[in-house]
Rosetta silent file (secondary structure, phi, psi, omega in degrees, C-alpha in Angstrom):
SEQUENCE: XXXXXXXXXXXXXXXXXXXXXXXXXXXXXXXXXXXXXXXXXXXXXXXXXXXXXXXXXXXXXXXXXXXXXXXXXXXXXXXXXXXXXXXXXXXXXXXXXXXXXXXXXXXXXXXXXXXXXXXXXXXXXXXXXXXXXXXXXXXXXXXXXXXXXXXXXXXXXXXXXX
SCORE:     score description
SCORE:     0.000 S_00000001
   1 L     0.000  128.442  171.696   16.466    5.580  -11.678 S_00000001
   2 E   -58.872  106.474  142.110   13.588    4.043   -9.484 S_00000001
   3 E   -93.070  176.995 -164.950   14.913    0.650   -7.570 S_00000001
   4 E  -144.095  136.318  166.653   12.969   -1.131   -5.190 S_00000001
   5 E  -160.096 -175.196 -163.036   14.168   -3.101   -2.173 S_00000001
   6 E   -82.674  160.282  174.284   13.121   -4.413    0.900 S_00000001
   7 L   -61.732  143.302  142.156   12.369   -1.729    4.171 S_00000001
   8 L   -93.394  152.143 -163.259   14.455   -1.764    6.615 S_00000001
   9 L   -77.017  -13.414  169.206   14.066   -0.138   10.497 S_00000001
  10 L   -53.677  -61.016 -156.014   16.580    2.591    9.272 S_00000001
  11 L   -88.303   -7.483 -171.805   13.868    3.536    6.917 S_00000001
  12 L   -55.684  -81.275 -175.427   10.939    3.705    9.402 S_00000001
  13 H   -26.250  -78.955 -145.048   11.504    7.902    9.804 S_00000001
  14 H   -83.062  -11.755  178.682   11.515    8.657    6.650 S_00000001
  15 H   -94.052   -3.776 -177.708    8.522    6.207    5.429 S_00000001
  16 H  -104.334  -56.505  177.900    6.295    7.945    8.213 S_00000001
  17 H   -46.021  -44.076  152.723    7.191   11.068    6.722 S_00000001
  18 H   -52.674  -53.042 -176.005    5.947   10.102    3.497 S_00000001
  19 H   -59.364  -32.130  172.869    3.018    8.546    4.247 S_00000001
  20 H   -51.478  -71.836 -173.207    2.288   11.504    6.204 S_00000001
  21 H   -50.257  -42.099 -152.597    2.990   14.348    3.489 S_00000001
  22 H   -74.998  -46.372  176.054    1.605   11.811    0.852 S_00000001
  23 H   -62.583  -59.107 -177.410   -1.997   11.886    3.196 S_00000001
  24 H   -86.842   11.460  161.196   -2.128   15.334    3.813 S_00000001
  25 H  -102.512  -42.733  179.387   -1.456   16.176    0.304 S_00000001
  26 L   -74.817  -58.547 -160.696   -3.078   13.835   -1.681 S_00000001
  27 H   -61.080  -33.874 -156.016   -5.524   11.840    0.374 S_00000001
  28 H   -77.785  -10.279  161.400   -6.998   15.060    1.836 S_00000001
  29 H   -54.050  -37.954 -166.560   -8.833   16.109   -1.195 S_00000001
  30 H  -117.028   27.486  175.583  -11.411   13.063   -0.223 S_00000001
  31 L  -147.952   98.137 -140.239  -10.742   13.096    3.428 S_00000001
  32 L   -61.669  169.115 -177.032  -11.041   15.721    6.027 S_00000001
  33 H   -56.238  -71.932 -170.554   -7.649   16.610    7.884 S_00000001
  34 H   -43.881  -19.816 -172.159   -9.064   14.868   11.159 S_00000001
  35 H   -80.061  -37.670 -167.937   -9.955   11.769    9.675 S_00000001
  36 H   -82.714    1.196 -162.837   -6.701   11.501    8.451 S_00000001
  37 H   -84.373  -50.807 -173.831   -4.789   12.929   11.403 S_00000001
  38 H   -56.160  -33.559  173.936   -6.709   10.020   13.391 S_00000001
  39 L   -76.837  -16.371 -175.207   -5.083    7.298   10.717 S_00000001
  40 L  -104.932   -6.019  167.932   -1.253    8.485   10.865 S_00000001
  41 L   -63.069  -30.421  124.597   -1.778    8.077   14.817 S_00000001
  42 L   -54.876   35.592 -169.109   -0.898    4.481   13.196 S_00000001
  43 L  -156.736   21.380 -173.226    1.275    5.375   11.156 S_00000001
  44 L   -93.160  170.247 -169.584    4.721    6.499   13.057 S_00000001
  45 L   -58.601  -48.920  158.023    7.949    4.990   12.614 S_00000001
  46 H   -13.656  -54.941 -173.073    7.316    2.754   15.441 S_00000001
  47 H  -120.067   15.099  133.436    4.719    0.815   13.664 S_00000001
  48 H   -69.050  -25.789  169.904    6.144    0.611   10.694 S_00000001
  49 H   -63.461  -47.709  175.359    8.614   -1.042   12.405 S_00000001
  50 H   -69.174  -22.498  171.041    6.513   -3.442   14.406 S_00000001
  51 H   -58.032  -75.018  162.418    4.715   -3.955   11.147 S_00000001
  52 H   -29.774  -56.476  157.406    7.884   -4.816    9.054 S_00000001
  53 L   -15.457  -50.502 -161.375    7.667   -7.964   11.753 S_00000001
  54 L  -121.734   -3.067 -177.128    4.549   -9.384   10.169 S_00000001
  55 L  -138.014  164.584  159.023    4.328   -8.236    6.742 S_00000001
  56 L   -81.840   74.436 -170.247    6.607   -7.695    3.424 S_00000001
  57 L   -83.841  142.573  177.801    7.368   -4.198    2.995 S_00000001
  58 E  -130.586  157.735 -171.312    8.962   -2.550    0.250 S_00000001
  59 E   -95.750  149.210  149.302   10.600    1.062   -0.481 S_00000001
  60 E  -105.289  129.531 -154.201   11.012    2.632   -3.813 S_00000001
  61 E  -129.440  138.998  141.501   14.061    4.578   -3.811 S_00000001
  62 E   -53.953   48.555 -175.473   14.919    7.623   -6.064 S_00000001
  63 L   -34.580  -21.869 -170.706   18.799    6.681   -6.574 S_00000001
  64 L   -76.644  -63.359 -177.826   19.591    9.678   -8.156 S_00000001
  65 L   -93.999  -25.753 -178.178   18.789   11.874   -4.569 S_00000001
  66 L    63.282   59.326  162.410   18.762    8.662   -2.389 S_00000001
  67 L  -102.860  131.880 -173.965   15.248    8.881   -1.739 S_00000001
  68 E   -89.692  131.306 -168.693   12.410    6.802   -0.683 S_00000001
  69 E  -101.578   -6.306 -163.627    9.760    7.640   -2.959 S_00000001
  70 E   162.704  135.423 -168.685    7.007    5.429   -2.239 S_00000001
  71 L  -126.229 -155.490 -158.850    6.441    2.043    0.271 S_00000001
  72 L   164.961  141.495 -173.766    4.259   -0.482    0.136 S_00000001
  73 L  -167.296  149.150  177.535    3.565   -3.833    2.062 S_00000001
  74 E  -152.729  119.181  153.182    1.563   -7.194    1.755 S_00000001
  75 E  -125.779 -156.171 -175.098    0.983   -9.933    4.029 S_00000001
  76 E   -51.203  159.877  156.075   -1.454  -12.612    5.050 S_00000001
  77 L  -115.128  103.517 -178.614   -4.989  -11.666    5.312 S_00000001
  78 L    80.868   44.874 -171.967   -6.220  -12.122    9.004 S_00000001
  79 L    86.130    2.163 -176.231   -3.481  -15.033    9.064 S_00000001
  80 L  -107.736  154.832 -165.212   -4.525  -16.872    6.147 S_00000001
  81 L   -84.732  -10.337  176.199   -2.303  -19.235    3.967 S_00000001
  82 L  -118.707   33.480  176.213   -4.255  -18.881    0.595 S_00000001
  83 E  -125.599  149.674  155.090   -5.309  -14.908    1.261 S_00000001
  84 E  -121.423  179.799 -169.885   -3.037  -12.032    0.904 S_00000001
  85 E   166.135  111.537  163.988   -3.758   -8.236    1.549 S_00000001
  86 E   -50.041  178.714  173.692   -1.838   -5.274    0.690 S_00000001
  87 L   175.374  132.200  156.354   -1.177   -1.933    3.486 S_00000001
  88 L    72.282   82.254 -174.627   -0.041    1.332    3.466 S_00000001
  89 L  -115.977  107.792  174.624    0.673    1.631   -0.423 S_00000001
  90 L  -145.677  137.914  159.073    1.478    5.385   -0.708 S_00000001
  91 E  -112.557  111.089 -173.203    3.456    7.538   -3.161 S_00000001
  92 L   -19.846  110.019 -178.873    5.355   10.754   -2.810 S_00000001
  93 H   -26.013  -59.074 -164.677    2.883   13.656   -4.479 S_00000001
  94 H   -57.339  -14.284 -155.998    5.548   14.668   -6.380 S_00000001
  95 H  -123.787   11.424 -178.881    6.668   11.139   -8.099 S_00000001
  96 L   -83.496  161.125 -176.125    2.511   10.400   -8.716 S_00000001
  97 L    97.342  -25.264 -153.515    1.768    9.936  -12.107 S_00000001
  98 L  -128.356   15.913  172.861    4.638    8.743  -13.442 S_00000001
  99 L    86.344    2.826  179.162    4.240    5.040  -13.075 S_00000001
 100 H   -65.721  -82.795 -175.084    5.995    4.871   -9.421 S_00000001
 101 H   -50.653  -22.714  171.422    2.446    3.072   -8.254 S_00000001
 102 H   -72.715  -55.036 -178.097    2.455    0.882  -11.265 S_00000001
 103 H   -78.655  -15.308  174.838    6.170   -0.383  -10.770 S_00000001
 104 H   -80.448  -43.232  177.206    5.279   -0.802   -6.697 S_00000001
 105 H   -97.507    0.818  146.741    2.522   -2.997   -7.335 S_00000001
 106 H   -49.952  -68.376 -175.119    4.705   -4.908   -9.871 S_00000001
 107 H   -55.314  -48.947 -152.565    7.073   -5.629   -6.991 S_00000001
 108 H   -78.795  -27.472 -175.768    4.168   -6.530   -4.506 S_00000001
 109 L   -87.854   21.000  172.612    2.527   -9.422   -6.899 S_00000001
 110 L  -120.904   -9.354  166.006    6.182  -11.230   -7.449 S_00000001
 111 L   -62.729  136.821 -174.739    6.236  -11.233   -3.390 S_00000001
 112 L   -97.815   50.641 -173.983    5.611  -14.648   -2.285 S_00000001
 113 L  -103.455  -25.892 -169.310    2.709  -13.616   -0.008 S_00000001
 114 L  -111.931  -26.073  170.016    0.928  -12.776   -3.418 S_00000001
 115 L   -89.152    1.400  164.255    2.090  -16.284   -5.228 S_00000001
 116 L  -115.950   -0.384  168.415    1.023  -17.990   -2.897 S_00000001
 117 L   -48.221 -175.120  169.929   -2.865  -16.459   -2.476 S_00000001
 118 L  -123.149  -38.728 -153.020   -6.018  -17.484   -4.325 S_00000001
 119 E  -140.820  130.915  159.230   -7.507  -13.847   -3.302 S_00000001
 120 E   -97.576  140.460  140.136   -5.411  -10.793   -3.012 S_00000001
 121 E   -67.184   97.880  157.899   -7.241   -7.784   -0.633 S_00000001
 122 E  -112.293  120.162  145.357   -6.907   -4.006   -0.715 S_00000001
 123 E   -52.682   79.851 -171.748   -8.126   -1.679    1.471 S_00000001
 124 E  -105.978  157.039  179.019   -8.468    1.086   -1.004 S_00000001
 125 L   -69.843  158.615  157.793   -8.778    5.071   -0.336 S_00000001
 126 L   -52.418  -55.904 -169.776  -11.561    7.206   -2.314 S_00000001
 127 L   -35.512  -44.398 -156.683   -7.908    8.685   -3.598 S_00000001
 128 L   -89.951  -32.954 -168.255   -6.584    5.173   -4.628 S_00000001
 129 L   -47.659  -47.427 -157.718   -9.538    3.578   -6.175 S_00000001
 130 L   -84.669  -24.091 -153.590   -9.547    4.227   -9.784 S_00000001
 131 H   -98.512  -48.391  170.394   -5.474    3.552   -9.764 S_00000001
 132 H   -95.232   36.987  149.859   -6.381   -0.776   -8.741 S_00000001
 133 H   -91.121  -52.815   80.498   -9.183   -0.823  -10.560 S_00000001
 134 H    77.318  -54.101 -152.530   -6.225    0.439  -13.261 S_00000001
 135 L  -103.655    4.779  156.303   -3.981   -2.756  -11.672 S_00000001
 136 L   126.895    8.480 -149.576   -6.825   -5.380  -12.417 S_00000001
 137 L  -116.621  137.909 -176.366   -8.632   -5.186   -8.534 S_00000001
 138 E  -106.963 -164.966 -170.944  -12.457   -5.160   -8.177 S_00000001
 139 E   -73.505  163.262  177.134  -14.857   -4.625   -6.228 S_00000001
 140 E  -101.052  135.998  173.699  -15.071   -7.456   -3.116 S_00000001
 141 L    32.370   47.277  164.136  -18.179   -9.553   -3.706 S_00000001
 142 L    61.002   16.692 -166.034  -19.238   -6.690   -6.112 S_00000001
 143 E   -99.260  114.855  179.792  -20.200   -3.991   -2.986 S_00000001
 144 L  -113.640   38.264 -175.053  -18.742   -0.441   -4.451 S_00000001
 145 L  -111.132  128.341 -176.336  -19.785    1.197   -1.502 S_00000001
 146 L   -32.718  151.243  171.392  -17.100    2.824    1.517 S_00000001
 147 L   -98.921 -166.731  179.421  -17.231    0.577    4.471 S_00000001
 148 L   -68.273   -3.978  177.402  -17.206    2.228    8.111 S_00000001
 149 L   -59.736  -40.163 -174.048  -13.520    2.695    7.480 S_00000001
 150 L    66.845   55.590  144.671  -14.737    4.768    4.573 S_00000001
 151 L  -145.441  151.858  168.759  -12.565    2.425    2.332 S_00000001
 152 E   -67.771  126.409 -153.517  -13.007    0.503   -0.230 S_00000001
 153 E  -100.999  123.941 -177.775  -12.496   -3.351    0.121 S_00000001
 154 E  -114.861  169.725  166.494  -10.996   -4.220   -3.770 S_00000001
 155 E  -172.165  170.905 -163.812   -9.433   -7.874   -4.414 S_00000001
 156 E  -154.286  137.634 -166.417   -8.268   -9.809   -7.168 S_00000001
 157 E  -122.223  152.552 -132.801   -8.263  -13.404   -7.558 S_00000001
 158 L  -132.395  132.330  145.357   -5.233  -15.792   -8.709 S_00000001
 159 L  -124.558  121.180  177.802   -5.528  -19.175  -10.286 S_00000001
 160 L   -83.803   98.837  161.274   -3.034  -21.367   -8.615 S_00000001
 161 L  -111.557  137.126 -155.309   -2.320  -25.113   -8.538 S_00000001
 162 L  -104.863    0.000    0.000   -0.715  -27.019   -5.637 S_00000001
């Protein structure tokens, strides 16, 4: 059984390990090894940790082996109180496919970083694209082209009333 709970600094190691294997397995079909070597230079336990600070991250855990299978995290976007923006959404090669990425971003829209937006943001990979267009997220202000990041900026908009 999948559960989901929140990250903890305990969990830091082992979520840099994923994201790592998870990069250099998946991602690297549409990304050369350096570009992606240069992105996990962000991406150590360390700053998941410091991260964990400012945003709401969550693990998916494999209960059965008492494994984290897949993380995930959403806070403000650039500080703002009706914006949100996902980070670092990655799932264990092995567990892709199977609805693990489906049930993660189920958790991340009942976070109240995403009930309280207007506009949700992703940052999506060439890898990742077709999987939120999948969860409802379009193009931003219709531009389907890589930015210099060489990601795609996707969002999805909420109607809210305060």
């Amino acid at each position: 059984m999948i559960r989901y709970r929140i990250f903890n600094d305990k969990d830091a190691e082992e979520v840099s390990t994923l994201v790592r294997q998870t990069m250099l397995t998946t991602n690297i079909k549409d990304y050369s090894r350096e570009y992606l070597e240069n992105d996990l230079r962000n991406l150590t336990a360390k700053d998941f940790i410091e991260k964990g600070k400012f945003f709401h991250c969550y693990v998916l855990v494999d209960d059965i082996i008492n494994k984290i299978v897949a993380v995930g995290s959403i806070g403000p976007y650039w500080g703002k109180e009706d914006e949100s923006s996902f980070f670092n959404i990655f799932v264990l090669p092995e567990y892709q496919r199977q609805g693990i990425g489906r049930q993660l971003i189920q958790v991340l829209e009942q976070d109240s970083y995403f009930k309280r937006a207007k506009r949700i943001e992703i940052p999506a990979s060439i890898t990742g694209l077709k999987f939120y267009q999948k969860m409802g997220y379009t193009f931003k202000n219709g531009v389907d082209k890589l930015d210099e990041e060489k990601l795609y900026r996707l969002e999805k908009f909420r109607n809210i009333r305060h």
